[in-house]
Residue frames as a rotation matrix with the C-alpha (Angstrom) as fourth column:
UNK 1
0.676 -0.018 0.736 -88.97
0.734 0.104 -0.671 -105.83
-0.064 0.994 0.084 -15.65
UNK 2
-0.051 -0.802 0.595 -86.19
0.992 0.028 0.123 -103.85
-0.115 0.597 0.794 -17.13
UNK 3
0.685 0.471 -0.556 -86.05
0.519 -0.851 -0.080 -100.09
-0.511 -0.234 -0.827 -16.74
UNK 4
-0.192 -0.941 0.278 -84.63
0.951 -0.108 0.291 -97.54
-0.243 0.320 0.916 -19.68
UNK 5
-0.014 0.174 -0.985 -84.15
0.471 -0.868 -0.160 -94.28
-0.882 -0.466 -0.069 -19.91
UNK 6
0.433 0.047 0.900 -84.97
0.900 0.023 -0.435 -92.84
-0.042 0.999 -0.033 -23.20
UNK 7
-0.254 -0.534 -0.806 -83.46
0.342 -0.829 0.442 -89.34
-0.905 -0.164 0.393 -24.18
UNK 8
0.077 0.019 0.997 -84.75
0.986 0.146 -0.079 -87.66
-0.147 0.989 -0.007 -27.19
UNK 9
-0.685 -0.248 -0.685 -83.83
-0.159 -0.867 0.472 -84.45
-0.711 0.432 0.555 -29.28
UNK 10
0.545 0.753 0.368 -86.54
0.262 0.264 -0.928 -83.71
-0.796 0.603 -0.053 -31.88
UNK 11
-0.415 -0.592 0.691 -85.27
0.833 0.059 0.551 -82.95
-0.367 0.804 0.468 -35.25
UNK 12
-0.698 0.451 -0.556 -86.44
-0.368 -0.892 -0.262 -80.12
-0.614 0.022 0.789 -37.28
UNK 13
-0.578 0.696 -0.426 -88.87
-0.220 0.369 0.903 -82.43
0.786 0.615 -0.060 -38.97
UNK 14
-0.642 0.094 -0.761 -89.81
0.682 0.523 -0.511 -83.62
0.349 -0.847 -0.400 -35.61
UNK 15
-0.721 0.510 -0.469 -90.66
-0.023 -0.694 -0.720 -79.77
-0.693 -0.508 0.512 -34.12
UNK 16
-0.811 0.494 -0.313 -92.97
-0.499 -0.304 0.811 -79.30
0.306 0.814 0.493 -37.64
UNK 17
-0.044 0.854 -0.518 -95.04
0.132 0.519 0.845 -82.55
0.990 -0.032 -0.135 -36.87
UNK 18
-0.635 0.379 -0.674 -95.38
0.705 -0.074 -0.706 -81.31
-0.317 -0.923 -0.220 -33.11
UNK 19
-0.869 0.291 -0.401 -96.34
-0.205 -0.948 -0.243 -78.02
-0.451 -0.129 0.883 -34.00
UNK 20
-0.445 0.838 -0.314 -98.95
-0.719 -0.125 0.684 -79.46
0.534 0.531 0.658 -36.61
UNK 21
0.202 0.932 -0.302 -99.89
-0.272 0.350 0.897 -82.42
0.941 -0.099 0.324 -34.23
UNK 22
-0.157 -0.559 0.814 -99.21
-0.870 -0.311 -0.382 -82.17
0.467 -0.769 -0.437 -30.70
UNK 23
0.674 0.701 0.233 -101.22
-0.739 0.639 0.214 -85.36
0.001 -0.316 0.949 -30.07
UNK 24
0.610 -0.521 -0.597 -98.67
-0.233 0.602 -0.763 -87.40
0.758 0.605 0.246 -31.94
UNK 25
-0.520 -0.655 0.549 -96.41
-0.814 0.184 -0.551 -87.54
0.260 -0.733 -0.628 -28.31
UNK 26
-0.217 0.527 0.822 -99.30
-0.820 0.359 -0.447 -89.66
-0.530 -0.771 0.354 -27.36
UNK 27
0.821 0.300 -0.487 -99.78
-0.562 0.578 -0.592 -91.82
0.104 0.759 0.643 -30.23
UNK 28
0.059 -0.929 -0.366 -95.76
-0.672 0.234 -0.702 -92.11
0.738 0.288 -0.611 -30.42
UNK 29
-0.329 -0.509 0.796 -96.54
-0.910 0.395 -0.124 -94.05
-0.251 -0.765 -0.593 -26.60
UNK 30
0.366 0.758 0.540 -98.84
-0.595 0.637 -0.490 -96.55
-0.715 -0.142 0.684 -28.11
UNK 31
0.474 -0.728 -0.495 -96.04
-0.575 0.169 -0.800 -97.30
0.667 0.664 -0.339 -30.87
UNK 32
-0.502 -0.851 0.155 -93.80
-0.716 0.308 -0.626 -98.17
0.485 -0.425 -0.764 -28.51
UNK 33
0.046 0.501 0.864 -96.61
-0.666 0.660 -0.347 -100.49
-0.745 -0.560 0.364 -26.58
UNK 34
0.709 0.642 -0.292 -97.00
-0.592 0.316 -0.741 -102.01
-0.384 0.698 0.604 -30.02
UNK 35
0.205 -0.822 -0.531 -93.23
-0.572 0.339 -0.747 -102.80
0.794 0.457 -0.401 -29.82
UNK 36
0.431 -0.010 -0.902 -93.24
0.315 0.939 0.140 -104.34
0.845 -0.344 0.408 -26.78
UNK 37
-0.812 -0.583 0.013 -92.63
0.470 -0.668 -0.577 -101.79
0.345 -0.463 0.817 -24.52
UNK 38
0.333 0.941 -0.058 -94.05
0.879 -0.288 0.380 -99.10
0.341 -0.177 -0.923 -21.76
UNK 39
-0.476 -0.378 0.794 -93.51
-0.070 -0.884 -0.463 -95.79
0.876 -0.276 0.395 -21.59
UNK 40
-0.271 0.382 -0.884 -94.13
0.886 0.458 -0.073 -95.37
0.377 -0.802 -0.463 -17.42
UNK 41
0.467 0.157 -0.870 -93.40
0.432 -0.899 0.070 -91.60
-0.772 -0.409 -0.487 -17.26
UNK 42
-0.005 -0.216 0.976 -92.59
0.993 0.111 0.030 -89.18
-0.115 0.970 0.214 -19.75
UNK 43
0.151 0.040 -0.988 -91.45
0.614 -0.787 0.062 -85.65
-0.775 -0.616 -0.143 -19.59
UNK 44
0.678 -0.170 0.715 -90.93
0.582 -0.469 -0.664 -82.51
0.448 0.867 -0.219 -21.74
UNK 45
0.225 -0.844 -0.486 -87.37
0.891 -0.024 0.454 -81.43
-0.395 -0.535 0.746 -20.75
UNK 46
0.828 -0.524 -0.199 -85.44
-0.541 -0.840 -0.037 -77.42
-0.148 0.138 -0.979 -21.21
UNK 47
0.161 -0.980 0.116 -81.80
-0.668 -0.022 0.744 -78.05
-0.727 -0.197 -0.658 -22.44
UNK 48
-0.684 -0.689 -0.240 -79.68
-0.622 0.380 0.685 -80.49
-0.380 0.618 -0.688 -24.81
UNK 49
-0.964 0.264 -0.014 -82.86
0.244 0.908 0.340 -82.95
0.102 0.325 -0.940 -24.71
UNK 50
-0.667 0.742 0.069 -86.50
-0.475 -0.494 0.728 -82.48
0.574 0.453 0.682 -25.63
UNK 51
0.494 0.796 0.351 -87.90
-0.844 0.342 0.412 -85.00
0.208 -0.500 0.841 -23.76
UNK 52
-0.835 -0.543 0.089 -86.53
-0.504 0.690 -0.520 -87.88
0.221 -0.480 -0.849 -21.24
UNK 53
0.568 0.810 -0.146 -89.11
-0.678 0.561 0.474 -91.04
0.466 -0.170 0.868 -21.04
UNK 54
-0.391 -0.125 0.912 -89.16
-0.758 0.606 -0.242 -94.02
-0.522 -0.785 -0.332 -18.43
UNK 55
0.586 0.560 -0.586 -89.99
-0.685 0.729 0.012 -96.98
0.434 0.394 0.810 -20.28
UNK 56
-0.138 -0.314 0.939 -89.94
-0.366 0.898 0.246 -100.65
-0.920 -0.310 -0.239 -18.97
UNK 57
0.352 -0.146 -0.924 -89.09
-0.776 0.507 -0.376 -103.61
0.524 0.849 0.065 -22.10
UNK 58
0.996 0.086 -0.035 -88.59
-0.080 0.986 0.149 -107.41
0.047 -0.146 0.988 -21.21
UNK 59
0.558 -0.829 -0.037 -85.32
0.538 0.327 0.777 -106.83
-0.632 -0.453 0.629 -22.22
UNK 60
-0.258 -0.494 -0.830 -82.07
-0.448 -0.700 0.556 -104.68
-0.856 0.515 -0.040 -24.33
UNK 61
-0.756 -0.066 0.651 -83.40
0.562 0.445 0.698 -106.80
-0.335 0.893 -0.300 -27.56
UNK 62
0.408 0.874 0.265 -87.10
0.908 -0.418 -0.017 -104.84
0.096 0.248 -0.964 -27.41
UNK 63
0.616 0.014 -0.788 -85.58
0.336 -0.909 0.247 -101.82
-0.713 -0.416 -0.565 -26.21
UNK 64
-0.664 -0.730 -0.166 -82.99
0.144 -0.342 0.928 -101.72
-0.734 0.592 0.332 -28.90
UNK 65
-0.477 0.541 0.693 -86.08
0.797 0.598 0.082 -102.42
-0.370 0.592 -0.716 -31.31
UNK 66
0.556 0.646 -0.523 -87.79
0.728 -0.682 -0.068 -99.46
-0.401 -0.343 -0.849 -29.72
UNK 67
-0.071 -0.597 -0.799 -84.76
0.003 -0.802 0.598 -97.23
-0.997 0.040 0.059 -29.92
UNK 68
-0.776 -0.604 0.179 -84.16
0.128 0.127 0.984 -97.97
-0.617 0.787 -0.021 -33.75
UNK 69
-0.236 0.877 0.418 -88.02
0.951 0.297 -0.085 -98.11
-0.199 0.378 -0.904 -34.69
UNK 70
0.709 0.535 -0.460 -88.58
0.587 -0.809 -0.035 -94.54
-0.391 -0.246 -0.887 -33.27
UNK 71
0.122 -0.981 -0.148 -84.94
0.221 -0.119 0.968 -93.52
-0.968 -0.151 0.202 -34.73
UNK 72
-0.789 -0.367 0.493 -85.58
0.472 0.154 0.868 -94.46
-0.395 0.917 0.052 -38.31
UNK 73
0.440 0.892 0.108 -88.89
0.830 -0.357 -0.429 -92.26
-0.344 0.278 -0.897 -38.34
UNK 74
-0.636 -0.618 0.462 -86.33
0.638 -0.758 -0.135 -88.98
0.434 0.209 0.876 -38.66
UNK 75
0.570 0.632 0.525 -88.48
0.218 -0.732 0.645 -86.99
0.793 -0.253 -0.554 -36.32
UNK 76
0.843 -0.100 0.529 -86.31
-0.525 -0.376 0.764 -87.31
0.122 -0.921 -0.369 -33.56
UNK 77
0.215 -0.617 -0.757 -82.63
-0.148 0.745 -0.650 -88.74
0.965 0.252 0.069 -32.42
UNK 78
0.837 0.522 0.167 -82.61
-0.406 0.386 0.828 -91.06
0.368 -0.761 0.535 -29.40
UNK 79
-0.712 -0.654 -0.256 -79.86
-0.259 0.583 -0.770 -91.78
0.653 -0.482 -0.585 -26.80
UNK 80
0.735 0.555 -0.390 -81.49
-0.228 0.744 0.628 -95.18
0.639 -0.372 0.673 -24.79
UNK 81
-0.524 -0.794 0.308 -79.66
-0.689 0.184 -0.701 -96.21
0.500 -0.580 -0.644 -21.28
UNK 82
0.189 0.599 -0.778 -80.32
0.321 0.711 0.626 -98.72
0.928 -0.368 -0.058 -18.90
UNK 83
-0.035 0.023 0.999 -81.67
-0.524 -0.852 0.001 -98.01
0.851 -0.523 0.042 -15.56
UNK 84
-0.396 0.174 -0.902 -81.46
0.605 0.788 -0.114 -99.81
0.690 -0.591 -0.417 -11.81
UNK 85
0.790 0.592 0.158 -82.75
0.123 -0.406 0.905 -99.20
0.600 -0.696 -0.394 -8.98
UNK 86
0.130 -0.906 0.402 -80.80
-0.729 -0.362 -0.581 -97.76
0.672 -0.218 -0.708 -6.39
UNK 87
0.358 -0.154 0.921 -81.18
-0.862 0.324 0.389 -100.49
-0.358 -0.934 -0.017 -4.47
UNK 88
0.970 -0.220 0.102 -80.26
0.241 0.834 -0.495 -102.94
0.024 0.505 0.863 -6.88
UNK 89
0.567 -0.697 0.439 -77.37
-0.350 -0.686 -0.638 -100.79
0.745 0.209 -0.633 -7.10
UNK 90
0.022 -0.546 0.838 -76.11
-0.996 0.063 0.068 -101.12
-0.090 -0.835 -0.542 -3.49
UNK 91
0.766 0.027 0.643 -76.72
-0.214 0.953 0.215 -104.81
-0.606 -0.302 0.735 -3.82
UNK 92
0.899 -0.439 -0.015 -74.22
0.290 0.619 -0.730 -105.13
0.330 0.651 0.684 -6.54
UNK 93
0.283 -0.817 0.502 -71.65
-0.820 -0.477 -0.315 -103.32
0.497 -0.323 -0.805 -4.37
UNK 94
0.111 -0.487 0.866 -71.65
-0.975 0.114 0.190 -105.91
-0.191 -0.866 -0.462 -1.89
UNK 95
0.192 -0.613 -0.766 -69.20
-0.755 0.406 -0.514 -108.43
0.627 0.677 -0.385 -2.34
């Protein structure tokens, strides 16, 4: 299945509803199950980005779903990439 990298900055509405519910990171994965998606790993990050999740998605139609679902909440603003393996990688080198 389909591997993307999520990137998120929190907003300043975002930090508020951490600070009053820290749970809510966890809730926010079971959203995204509910969209058709899995968060696999999930990190709190130092620098430009609050937090960098692994999530797998059938495909860029759920994942775009995901990105835009969790986007239009205004807690947080999401850059979404797609990821390969590095071997997939080397296979597409060779020609």
């Amino acid at each position: 299945m389909p591997i993307y990298i999520l990137l998120t900055t929190l907003t300043a509405q975002g930090v508020q509803t951490l600070r009053s519910n820290p749970e809510r990171l966890r809730q926010v994965n079971a959203d995204v199950e509910e969209l058709g998606a899995k968060v696999l790993h999930q990190w709190a990050t130092l620098g430009p980005f609050d937090f960098l999740n692994v999530v797998e998605a059938p495909d860029e139609t759920t994942i775009a779903k995901v990105s835009i679902a969790l986007g239009a909440r205004g807690s947080a603003k999401l850059q979404t990439m797609t990821a390969m393996s590095i071997d997939d990688f080397l296979a597409a080198l060779e020609v």
